[in-house]
TORMAR-306676 format. One record per residue: residue number from 1; chain; x, y, z of N, C-alpha, C in turn. Coordinates in steps of 0.02 Angstrom, whole numbers, plus 50000, padded with zeros to 5 digits. Each point is the difference from the previous one (the first is absolute). Example, Ala and Ser with C-alpha at 12.3 -4.5 7.8 and 13.67 -1.06 7.14 Angstrom:
% residues 2
<rec n="1" chain="A" n_c1="50660" n_c2="49716" n_c3="50390" ca_c1="49955" ca_c2="50059" ca_c3="50000" c_c1="50045" c_c2="50060" c_c3="50000"/>
<rec n="2" chain="A" n_c1="49982" n_c2="50053" n_c3="49964" ca_c1="50042" ca_c2="50059" ca_c3="50003" c_c1="49961" c_c2="50055" c_c3="50037"/>
//
This chain:
% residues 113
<rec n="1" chain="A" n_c1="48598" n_c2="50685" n_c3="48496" ca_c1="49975" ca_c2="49976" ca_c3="49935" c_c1="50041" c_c2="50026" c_c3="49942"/>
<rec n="2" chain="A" n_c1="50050" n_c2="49970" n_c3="49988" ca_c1="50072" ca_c2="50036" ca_c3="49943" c_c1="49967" c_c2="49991" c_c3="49946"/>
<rec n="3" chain="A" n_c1="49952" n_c2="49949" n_c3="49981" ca_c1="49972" ca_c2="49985" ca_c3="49928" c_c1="49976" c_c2="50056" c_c3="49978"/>
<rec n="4" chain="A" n_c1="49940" n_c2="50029" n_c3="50044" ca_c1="49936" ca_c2="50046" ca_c3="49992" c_c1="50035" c_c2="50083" c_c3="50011"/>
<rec n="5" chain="A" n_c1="50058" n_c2="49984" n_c3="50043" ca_c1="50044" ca_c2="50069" ca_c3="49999" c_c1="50016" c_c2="50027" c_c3="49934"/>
<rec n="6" chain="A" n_c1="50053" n_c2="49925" n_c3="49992" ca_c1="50012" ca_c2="50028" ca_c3="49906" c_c1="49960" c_c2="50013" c_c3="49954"/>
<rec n="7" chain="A" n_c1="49932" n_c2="49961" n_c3="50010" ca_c1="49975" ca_c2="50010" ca_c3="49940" c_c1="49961" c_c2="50079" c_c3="50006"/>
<rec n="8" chain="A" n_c1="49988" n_c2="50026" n_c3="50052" ca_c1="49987" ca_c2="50072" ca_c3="50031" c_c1="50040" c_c2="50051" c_c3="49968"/>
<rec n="9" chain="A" n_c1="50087" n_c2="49987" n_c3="50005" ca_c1="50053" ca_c2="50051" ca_c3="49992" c_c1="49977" c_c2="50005" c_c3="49910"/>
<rec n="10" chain="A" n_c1="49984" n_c2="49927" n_c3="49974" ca_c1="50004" ca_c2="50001" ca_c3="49926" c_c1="49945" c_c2="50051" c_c3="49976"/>
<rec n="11" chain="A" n_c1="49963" n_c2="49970" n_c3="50023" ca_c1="49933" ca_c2="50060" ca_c3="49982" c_c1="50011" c_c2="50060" c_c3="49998"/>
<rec n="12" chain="A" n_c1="50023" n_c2="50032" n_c3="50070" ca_c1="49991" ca_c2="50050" ca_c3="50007" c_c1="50063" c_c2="50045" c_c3="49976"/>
<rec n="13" chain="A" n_c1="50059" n_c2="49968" n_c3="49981" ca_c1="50058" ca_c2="50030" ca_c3="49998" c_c1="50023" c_c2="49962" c_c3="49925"/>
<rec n="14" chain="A" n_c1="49968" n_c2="50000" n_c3="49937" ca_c1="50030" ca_c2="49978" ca_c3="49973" c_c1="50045" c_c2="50022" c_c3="49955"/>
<rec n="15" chain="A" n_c1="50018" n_c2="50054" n_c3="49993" ca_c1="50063" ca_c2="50037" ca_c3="49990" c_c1="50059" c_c2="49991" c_c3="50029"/>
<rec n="16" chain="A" n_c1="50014" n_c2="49948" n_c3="50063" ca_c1="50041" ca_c2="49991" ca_c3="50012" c_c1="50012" c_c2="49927" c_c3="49980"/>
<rec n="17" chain="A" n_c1="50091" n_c2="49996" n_c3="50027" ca_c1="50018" ca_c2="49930" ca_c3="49985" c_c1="49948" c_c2="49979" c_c3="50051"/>
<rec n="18" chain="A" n_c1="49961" n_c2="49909" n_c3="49981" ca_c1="49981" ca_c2="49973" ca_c3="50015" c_c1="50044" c_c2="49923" c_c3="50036"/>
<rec n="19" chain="A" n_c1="49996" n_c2="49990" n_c3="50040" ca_c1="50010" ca_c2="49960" ca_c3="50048" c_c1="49988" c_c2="49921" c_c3="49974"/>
<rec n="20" chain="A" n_c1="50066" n_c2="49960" n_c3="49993" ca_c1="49957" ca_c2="49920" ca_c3="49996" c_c1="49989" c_c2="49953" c_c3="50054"/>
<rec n="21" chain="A" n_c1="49958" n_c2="49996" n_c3="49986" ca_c1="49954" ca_c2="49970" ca_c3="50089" c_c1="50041" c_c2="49927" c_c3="50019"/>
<rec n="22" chain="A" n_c1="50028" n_c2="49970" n_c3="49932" ca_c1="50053" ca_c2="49942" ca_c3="50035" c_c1="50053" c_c2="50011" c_c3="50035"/>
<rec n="23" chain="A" n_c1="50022" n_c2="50068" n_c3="50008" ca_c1="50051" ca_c2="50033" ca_c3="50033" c_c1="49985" c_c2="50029" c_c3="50058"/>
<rec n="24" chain="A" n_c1="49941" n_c2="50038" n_c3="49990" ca_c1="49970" ca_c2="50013" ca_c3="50079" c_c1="49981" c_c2="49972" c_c3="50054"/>
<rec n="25" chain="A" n_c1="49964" n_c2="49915" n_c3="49988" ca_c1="49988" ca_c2="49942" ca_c3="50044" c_c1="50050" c_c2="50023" c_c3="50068"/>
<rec n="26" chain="A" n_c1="50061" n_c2="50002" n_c3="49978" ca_c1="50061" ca_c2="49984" ca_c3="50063" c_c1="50042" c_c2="50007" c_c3="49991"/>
<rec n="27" chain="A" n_c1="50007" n_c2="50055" n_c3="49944" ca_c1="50053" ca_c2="50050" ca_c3="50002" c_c1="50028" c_c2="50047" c_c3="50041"/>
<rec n="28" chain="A" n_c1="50034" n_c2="50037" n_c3="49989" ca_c1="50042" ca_c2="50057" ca_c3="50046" c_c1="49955" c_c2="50040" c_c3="50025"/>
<rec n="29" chain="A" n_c1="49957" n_c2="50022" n_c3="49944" ca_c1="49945" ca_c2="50048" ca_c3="50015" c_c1="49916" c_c2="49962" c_c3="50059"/>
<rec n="30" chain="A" n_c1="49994" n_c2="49952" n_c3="50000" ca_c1="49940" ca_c2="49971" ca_c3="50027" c_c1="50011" c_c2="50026" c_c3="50070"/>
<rec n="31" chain="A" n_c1="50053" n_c2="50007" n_c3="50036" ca_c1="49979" ca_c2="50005" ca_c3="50081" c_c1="49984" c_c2="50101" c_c3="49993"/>
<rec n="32" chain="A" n_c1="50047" n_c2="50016" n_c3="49969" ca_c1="49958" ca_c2="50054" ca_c3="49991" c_c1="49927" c_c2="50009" c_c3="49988"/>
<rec n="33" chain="A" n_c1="49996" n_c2="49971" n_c3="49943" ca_c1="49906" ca_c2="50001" ca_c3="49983" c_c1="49949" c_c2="49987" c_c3="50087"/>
<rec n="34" chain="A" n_c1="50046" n_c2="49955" n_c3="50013" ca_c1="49961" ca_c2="49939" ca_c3="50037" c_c1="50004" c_c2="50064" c_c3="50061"/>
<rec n="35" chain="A" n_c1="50037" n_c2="50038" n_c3="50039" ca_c1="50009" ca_c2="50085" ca_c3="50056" c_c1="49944" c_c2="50046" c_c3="49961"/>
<rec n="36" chain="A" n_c1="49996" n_c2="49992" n_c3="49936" ca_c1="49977" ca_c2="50069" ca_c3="50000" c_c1="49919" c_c2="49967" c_c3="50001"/>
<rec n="37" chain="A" n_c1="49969" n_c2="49951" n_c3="49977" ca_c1="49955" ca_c2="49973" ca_c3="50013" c_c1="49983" c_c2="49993" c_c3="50082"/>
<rec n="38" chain="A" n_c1="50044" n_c2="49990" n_c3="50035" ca_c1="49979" ca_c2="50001" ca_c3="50062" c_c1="49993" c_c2="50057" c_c3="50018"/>
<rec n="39" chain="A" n_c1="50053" n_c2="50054" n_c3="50010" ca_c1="49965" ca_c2="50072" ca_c3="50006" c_c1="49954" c_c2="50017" c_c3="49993"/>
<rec n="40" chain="A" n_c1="49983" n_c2="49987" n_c3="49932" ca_c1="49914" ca_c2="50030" ca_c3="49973" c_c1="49920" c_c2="49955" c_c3="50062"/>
<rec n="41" chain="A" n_c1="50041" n_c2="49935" n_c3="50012" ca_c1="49941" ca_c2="49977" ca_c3="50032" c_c1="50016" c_c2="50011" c_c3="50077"/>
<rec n="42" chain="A" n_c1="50036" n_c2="50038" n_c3="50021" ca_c1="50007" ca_c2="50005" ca_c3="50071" c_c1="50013" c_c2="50069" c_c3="50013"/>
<rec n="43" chain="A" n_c1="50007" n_c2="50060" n_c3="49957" ca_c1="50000" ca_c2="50058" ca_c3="50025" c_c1="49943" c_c2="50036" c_c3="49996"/>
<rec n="44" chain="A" n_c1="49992" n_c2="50057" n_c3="50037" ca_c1="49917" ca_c2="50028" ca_c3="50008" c_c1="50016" c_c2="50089" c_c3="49964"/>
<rec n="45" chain="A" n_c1="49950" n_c2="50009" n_c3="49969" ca_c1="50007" ca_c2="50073" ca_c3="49986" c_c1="50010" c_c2="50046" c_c3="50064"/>
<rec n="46" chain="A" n_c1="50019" n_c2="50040" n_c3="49994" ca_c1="50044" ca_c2="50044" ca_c3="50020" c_c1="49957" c_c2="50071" c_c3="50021"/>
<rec n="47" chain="A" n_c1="49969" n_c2="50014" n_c3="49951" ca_c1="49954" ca_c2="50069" ca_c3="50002" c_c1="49944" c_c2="49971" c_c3="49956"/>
<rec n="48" chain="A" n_c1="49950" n_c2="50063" n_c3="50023" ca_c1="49929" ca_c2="49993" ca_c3="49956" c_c1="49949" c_c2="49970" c_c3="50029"/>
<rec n="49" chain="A" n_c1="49948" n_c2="49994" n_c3="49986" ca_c1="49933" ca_c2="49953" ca_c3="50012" c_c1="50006" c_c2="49945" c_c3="50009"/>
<rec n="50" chain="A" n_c1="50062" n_c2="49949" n_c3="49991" ca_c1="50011" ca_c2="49929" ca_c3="50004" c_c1="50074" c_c2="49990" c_c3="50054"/>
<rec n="51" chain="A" n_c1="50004" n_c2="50060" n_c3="50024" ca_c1="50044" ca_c2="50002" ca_c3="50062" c_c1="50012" c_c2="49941" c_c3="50023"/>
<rec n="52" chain="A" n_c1="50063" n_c2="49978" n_c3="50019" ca_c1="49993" ca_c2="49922" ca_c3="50052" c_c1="49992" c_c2="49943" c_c3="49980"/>
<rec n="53" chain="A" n_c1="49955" n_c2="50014" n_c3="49918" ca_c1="49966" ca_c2="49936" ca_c3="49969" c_c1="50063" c_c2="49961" c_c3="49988"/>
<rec n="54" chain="A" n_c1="50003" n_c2="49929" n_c3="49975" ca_c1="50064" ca_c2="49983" ca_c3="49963" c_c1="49969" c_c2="50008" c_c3="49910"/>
<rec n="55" chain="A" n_c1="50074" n_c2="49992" n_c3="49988" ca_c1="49966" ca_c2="50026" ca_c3="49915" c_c1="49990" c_c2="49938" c_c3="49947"/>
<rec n="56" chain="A" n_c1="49999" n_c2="49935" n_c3="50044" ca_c1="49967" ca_c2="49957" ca_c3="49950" c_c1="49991" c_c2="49949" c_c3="50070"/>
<rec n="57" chain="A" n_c1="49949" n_c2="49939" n_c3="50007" ca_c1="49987" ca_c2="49955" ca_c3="50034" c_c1="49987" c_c2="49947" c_c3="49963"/>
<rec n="58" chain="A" n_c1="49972" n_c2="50004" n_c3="49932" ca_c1="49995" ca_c2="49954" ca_c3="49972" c_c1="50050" c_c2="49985" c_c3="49919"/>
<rec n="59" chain="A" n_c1="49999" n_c2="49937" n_c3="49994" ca_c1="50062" ca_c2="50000" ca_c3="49938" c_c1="49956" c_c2="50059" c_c3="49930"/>
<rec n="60" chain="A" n_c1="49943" n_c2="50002" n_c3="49984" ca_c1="49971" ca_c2="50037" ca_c3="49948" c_c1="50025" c_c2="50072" c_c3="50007"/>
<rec n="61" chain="A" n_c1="49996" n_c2="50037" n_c3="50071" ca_c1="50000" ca_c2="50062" ca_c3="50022" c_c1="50078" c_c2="50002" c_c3="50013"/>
<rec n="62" chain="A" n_c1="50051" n_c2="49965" n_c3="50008" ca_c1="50065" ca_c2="50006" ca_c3="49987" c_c1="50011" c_c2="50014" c_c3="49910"/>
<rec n="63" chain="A" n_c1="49975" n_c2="49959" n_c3="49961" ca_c1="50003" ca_c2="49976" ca_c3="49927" c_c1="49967" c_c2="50099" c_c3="49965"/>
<rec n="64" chain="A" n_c1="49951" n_c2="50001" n_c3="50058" ca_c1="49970" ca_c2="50067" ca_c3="49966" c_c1="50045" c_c2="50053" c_c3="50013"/>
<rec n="65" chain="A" n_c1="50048" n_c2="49992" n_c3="50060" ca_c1="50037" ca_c2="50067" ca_c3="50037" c_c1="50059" c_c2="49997" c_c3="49941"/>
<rec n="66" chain="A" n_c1="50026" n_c2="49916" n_c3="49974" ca_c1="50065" ca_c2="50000" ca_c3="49952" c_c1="49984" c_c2="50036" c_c3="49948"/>
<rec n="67" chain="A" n_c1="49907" n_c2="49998" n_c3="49971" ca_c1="50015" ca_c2="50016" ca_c3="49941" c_c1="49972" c_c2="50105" c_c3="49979"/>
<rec n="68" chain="A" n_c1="50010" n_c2="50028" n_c3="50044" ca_c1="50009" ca_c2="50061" ca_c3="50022" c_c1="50046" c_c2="50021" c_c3="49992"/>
<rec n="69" chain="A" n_c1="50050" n_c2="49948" n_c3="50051" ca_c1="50083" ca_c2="50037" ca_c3="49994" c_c1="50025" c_c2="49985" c_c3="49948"/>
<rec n="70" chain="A" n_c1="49977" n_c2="49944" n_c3="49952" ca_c1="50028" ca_c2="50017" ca_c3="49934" c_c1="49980" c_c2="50026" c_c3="49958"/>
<rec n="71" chain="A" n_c1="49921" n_c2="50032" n_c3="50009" ca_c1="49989" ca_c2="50041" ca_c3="49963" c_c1="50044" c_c2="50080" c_c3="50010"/>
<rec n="72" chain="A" n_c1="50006" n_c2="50019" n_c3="50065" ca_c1="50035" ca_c2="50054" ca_c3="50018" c_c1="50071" c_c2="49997" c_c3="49964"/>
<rec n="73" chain="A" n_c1="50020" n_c2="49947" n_c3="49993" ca_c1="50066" ca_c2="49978" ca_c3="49976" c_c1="50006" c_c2="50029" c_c3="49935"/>
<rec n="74" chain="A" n_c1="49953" n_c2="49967" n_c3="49941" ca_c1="49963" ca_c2="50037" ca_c3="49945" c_c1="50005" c_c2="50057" c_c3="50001"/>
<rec n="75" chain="A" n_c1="49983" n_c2="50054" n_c3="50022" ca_c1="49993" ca_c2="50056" ca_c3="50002" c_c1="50051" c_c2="50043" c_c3="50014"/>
<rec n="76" chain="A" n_c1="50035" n_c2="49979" n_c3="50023" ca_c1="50074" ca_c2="50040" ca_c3="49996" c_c1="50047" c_c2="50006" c_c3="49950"/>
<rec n="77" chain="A" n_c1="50009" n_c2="50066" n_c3="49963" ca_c1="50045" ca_c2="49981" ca_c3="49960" c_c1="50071" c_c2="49970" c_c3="49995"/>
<rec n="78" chain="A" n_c1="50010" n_c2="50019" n_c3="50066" ca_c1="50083" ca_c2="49961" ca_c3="50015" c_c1="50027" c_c2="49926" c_c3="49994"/>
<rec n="79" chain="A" n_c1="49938" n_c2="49974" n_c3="50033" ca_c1="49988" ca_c2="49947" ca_c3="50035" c_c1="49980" c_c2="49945" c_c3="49910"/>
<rec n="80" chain="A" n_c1="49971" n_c2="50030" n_c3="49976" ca_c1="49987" ca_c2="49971" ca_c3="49944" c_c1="50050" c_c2="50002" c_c3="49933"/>
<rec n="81" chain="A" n_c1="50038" n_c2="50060" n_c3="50017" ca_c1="50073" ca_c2="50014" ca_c3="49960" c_c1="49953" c_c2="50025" c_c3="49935"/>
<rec n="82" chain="A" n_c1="49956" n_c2="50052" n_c3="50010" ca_c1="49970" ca_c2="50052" ca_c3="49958" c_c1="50046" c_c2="50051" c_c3="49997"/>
<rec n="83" chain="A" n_c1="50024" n_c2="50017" n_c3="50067" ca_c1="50028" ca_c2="50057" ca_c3="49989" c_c1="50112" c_c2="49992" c_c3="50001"/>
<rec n="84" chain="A" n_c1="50014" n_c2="49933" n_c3="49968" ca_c1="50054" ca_c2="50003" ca_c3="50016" c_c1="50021" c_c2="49917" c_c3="49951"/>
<rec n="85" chain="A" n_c1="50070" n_c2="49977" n_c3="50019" ca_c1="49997" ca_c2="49960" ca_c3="49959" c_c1="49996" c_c2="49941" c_c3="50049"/>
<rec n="86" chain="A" n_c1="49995" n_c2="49991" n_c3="50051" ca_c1="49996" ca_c2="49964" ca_c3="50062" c_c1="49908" c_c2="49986" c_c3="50018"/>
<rec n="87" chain="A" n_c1="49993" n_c2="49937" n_c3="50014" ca_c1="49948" ca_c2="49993" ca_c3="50039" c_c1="50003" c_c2="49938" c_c3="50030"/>
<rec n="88" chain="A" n_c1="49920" n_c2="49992" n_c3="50068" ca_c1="50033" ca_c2="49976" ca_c3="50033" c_c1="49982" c_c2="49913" c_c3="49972"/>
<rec n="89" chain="A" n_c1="50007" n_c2="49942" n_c3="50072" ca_c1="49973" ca_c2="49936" ca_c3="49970" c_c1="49979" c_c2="49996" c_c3="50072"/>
<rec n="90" chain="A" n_c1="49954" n_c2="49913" n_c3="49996" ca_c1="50002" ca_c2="50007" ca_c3="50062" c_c1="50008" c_c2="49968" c_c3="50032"/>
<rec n="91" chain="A" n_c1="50068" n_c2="49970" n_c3="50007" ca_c1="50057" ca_c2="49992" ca_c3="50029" c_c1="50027" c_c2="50067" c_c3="50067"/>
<rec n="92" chain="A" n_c1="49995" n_c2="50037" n_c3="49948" ca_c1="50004" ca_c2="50085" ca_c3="50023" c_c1="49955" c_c2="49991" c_c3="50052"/>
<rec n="93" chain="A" n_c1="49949" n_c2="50019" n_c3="49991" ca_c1="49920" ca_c2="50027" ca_c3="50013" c_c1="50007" c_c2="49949" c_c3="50073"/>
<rec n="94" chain="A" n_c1="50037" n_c2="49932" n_c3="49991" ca_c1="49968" ca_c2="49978" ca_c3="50099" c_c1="50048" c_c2="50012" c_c3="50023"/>
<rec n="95" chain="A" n_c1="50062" n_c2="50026" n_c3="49994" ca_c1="50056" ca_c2="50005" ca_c3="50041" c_c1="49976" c_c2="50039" c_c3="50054"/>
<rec n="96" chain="A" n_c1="50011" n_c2="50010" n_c3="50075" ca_c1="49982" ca_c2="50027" ca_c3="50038" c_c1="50002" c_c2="50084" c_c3="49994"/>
<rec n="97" chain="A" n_c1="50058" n_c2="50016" n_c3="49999" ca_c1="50018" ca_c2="50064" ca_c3="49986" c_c1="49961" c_c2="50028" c_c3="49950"/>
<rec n="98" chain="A" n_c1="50002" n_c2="49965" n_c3="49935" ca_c1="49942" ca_c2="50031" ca_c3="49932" c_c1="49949" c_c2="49990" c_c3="50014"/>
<rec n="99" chain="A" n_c1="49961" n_c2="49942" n_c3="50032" ca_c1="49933" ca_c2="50020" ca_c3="50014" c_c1="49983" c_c2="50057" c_c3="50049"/>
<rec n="100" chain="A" n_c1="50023" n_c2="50002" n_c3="50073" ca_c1="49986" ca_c2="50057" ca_c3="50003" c_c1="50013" c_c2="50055" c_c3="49980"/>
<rec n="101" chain="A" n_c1="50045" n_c2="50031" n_c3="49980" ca_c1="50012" ca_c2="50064" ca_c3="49933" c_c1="49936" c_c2="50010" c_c3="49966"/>
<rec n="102" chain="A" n_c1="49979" n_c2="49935" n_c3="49976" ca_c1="49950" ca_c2="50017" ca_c3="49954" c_c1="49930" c_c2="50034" c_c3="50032"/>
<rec n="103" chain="A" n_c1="49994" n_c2="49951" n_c3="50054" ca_c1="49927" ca_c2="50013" ca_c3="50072" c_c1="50017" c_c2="50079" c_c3="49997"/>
<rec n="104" chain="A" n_c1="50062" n_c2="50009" n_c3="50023" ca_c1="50004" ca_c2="50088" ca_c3="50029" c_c1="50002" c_c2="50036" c_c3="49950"/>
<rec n="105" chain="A" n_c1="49972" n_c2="49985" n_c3="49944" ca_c1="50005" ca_c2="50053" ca_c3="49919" c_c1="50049" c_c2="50040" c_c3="49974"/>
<rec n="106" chain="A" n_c1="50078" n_c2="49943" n_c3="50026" ca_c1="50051" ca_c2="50034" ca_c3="49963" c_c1="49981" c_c2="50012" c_c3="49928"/>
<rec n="107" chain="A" n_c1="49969" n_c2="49964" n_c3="49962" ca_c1="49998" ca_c2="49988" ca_c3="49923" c_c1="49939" c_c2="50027" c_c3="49968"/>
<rec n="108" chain="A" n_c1="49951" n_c2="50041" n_c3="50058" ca_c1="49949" ca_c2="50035" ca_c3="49948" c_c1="50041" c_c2="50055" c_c3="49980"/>
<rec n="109" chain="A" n_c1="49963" n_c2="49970" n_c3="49929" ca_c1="50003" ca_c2="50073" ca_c3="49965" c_c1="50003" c_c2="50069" c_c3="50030"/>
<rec n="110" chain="A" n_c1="50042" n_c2="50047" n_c3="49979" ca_c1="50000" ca_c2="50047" ca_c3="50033" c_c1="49937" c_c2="50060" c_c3="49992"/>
<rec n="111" chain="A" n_c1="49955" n_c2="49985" n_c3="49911" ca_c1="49964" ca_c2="50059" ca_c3="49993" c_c1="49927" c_c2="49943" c_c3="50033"/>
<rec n="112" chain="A" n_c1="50008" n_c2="49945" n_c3="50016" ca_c1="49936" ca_c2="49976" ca_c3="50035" c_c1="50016" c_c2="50003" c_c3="50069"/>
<rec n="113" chain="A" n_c1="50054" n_c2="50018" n_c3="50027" ca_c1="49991" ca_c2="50012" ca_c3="50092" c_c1="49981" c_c2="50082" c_c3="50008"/>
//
């Protein structure tokens, strides 16, 4: 769902460059979007009380898991280019390599880890 993605990243990230959705349809970036969306609906937590579970089954509970990770996204100063003259987009944010970086908390803050 690239529509409801973007309009997610906008909300929640709007300090960053924002994304034009006529470009995202089937652009460079969409098969990315389109992996990391599947990840989210086919991988299962890992540890914790929801062990085994997968971490979304339905499109809402994928939509709810996106808009987490961009809130986490938010919260980093790096990542948001609070603390630098760089920040990210998210272009960035689905590349394989940067999304997970981000999952494994290269980018929390250091006085919030």
């Amino acid at each position: 769902p690239h529509e409801d993605l973007l309009d997610l990243y906008s909300k929640c990230l709007p300090m960053l460059a924002q994304p034009r959705k006529s470009l995202w349809r089937k652009g460079k970036n969409a098969p990315a979007m389109k992996a990391r969306w599947r990840w989210v609906m086919t991988e299962s937590h890992e540890t914790g009380e929801k062990a085994g579970q997968r971490l979304a089954t339905t499109r809402e509970e994928g939509l709810a898991w996106f808009e987490r990770f961009f809130n986490f996204v938010g919260g980093s100063n790096f990542l948001t280019g609070a603390s630098g003259s760089w920040a990210c987009d998210l272009g960035w944010l689905v590349k394989a390599e940067n999304f997970e970086k981000v999952l494994q908390g290269n980018y929390t803050n250091k006085e919030n880890a």
